[in-house]
C-alpha positions as CSV (number, residue, x, y, z in Angstrom):
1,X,-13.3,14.9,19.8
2,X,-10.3,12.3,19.4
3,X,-12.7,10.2,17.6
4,X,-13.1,12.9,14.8
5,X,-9.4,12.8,14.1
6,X,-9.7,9.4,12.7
7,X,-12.8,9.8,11.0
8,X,-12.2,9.9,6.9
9,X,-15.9,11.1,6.4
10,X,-16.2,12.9,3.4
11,X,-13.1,11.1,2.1
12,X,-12.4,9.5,-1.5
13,X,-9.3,6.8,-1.5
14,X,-8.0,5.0,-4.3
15,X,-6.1,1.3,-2.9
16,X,-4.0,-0.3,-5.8
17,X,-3.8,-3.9,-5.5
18,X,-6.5,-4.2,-3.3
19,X,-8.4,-7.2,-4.5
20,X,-6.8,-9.3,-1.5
21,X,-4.3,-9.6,1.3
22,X,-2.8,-6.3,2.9
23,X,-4.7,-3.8,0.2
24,X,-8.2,-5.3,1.0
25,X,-7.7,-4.8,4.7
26,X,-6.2,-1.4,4.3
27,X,-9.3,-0.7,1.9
28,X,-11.9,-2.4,4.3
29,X,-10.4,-0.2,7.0
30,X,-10.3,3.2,5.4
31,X,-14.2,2.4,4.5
32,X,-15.0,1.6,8.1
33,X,-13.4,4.5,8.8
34,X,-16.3,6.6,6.7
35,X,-13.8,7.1,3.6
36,X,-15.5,5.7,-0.4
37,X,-12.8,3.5,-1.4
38,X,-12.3,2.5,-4.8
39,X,-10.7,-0.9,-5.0
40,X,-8.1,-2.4,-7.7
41,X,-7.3,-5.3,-9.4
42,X,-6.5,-6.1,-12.7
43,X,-8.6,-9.3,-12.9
44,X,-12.5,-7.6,-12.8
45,X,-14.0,-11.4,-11.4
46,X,-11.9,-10.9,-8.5
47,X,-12.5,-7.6,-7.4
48,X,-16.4,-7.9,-7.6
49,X,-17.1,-10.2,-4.9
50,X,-14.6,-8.1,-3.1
51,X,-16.7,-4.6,-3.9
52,X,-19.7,-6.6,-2.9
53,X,-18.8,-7.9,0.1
54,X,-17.9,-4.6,1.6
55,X,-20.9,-3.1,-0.1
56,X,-23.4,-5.5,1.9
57,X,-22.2,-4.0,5.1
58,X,-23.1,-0.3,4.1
59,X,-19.9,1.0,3.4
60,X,-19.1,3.3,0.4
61,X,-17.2,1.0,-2.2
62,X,-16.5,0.9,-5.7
63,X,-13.7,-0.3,-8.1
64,X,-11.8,-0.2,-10.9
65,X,-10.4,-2.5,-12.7
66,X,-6.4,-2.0,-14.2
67,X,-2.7,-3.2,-14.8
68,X,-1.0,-0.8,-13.1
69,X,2.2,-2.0,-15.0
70,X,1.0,0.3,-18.0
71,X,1.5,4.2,-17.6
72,X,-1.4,5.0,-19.9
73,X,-3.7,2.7,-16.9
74,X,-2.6,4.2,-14.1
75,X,-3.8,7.8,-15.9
76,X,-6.9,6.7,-16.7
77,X,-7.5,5.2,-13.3
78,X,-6.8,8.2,-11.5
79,X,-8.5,10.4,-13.6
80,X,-11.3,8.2,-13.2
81,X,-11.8,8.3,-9.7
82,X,-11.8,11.9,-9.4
83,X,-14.2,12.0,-12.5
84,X,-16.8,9.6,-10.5
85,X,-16.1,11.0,-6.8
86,X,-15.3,14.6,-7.9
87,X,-12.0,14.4,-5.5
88,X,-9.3,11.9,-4.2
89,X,-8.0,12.5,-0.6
90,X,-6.2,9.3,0.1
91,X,-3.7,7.6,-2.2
92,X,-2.5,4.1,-1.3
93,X,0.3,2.7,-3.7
94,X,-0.3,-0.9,-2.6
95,X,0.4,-3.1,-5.7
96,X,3.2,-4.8,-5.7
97,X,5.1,-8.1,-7.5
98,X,7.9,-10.4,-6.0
99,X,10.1,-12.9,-7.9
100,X,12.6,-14.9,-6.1
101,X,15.2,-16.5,-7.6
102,X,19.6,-16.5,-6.9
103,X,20.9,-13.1,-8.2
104,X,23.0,-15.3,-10.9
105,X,19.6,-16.5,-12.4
106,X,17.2,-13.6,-11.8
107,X,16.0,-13.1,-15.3
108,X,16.3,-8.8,-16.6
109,X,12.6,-9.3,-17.8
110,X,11.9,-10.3,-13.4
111,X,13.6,-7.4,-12.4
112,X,11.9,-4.9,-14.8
113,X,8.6,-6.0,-14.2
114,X,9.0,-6.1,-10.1
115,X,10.7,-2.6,-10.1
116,X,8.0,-1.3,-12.4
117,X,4.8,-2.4,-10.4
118,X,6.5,-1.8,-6.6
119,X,7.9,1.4,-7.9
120,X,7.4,3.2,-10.6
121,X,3.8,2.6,-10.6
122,X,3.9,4.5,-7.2
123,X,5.3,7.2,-8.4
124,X,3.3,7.9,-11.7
125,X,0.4,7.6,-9.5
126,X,1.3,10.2,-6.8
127,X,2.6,12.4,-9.9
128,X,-1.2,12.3,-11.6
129,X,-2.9,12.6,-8.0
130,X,-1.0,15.1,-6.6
131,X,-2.7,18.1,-8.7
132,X,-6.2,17.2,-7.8
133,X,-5.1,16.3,-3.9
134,X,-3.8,20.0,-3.6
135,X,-6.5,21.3,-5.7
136,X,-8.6,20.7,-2.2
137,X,-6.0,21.5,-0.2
138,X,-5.3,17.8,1.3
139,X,-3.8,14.8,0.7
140,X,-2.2,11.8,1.8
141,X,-0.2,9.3,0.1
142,X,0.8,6.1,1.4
143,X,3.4,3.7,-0.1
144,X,3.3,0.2,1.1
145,X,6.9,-0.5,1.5
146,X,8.7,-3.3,3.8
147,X,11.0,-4.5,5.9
148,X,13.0,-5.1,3.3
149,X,13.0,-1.7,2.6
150,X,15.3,-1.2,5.2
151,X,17.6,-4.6,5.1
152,X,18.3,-7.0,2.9
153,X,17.5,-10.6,1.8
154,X,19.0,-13.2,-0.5
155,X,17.5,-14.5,-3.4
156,X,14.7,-11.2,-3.8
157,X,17.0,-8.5,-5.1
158,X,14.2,-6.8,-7.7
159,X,12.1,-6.8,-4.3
160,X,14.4,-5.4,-1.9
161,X,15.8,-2.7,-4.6
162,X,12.2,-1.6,-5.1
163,X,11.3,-1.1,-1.7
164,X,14.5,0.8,-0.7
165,X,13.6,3.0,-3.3
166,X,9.9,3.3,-2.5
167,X,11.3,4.6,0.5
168,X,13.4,7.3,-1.3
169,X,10.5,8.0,-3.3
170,X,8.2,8.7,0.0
171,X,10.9,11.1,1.3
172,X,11.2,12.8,-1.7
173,X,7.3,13.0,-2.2
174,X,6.9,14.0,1.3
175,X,9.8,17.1,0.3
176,X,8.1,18.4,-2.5
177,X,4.2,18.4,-1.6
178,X,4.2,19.2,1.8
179,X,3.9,22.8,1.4
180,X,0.6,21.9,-0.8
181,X,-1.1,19.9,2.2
182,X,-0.2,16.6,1.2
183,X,1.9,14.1,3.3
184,X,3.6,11.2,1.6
185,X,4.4,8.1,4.3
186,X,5.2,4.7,4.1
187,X,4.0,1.5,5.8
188,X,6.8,-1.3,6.3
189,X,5.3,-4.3,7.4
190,X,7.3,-7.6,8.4
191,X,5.7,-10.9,7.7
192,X,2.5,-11.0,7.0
193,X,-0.2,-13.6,6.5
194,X,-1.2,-13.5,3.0
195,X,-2.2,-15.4,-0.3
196,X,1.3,-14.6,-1.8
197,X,3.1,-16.2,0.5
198,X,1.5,-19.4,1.7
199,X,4.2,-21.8,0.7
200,X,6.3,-19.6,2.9
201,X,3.7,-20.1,5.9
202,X,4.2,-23.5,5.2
203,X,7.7,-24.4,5.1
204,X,8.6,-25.3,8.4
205,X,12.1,-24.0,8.9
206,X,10.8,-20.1,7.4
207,X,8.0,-20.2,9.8
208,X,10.0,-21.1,12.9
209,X,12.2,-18.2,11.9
210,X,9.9,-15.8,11.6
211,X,8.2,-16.6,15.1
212,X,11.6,-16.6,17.0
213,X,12.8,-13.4,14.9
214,X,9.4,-11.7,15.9
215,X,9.2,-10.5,19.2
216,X,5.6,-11.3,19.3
217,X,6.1,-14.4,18.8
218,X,3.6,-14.3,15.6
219,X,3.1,-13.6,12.3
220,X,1.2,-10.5,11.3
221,X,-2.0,-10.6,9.8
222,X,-3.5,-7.9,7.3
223,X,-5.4,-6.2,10.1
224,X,-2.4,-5.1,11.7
225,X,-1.2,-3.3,8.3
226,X,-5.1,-1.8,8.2
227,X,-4.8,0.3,11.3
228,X,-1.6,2.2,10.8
229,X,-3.5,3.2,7.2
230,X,-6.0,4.8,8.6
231,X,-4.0,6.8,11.0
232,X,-1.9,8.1,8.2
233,X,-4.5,8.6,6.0
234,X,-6.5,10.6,9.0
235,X,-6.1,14.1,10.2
236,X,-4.6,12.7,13.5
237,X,-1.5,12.3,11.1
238,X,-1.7,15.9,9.9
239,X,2.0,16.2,11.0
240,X,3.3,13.2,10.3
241,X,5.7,13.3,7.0
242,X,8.0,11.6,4.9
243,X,7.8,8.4,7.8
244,X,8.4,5.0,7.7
245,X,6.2,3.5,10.0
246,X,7.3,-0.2,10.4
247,X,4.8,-2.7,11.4
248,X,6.4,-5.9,12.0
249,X,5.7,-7.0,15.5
250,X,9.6,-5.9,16.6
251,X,11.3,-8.5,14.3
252,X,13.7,-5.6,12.6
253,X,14.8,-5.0,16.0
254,X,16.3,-8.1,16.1
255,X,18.0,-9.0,12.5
């Protein structure tokens, strides 16, 4: 049934950085989709009303609680989730940093700590799930990359660097674990409608670029990231590998 092919019954997913924005929809969406989904945040307060909020509409939620800056963190939390759910199907290396500031001024401490959460961070987390994905045989990892994965932008180069090479990363991933039944893909998603970038949303001349840059005319909102997710995290993506799938309303099209 095509319905089955997007069912994640039976599924366990860990979403980093998925206290708000982009990783809560993804994780609300994998849930809805049948998958438990263990939520992340480093700040515990935040990711409870989160974890309850799902949780009061029956779906299968929990959490943990961790700075995925810290290598030590991100073993524990992995280990952790297949300790409590006894497997871990669905990876999504959501968590993710930005500092803007002129390349002449970008402080080495900025561009540390952006490359270390966007990237490194995703790959010490597919290297630690990756064992107990092929253990049963399946797996999907999904990197939340960007648009700027794929162009540039002034003023964000620890961003842009990261994402370029959380696309690498994917391809590489996608390389080496295939032949163990896992997929690695990416998500790149234009604007979107989140808490990190309000005082974007709200300077006039950025917004009127973004609508006239965007095809659809719009902004994106965290439910448009959601369902490309879950079709990458489902078996109707069971041949779908080392892919960028850009969700940005068309505006790459035209830059």
């Amino acid at each position: 049934m095509m319905q089955d092919l997007f069912s994640l019954q039976g599924r366990v997913a860990f979403v980093t950085g998925s206290s708000r924005g982009i990783g809560f929809a993804i994780a609300e969406a994998l849930a809805g989709a049948g998958a438990t989904v263990v939520l992340n945040g480093r700040d515990p307060a935040t990711l409870a009303p989160r974890r309850e909020q799902l949780s009061a509409r029956g779906l299968k939620v929990d959490s943990w609680a961790a700075d995925l800056q810290s290598e030590a963190a991100i073993v524990d939390a992995i280990a952790e989730v297949s300790r409590r759910h006894g497997r871990l199907d669905i990876l999504v290396n959501n968590a993710g940093a930005i500092h803007r500031a002129p390349l002449e001024e970008m402080p080495a401490g900025e561009w540390r700590r952006v490359l270390e959460l966007n990237l490194t961070s995703a790959f010490l987390g597919s290297r630690q799930a990756a064992p107990i994905m092929a253990a049963n045989g399946y797996g999907r990892i999904i990197n939340t990359a960007s648009i700027l994965s794929l162009v540039g932008r002034a003023t964000v180069a620890p961003y842009v660097a990261s994402k370029h090479g959380l696309v690498g990363l994917t391809r590489a991933v996608a390389a080496e674990l295939g032949g163990r039944g896992i997929t690695c893909n990416a998500i790149a998603p234009g604007y979107i409608r989140t808490e990190i970038n309000v005082a974007l949303q709200n300077n006039a001349a950025f917004d009127q670029m973004v609508r006239s840059r965007t095809p659809l005319g719009r902004w994106g909102e965290p439910h448009d990231v959601a369902g490309a997710a879950v079709f990458l995290a489902s078996a109707a993506a069971g041949y779908v590998n080392g892919h960028v799938l850009v969700v940005d309303g068309g505006m790459i099209e035209t830059l």
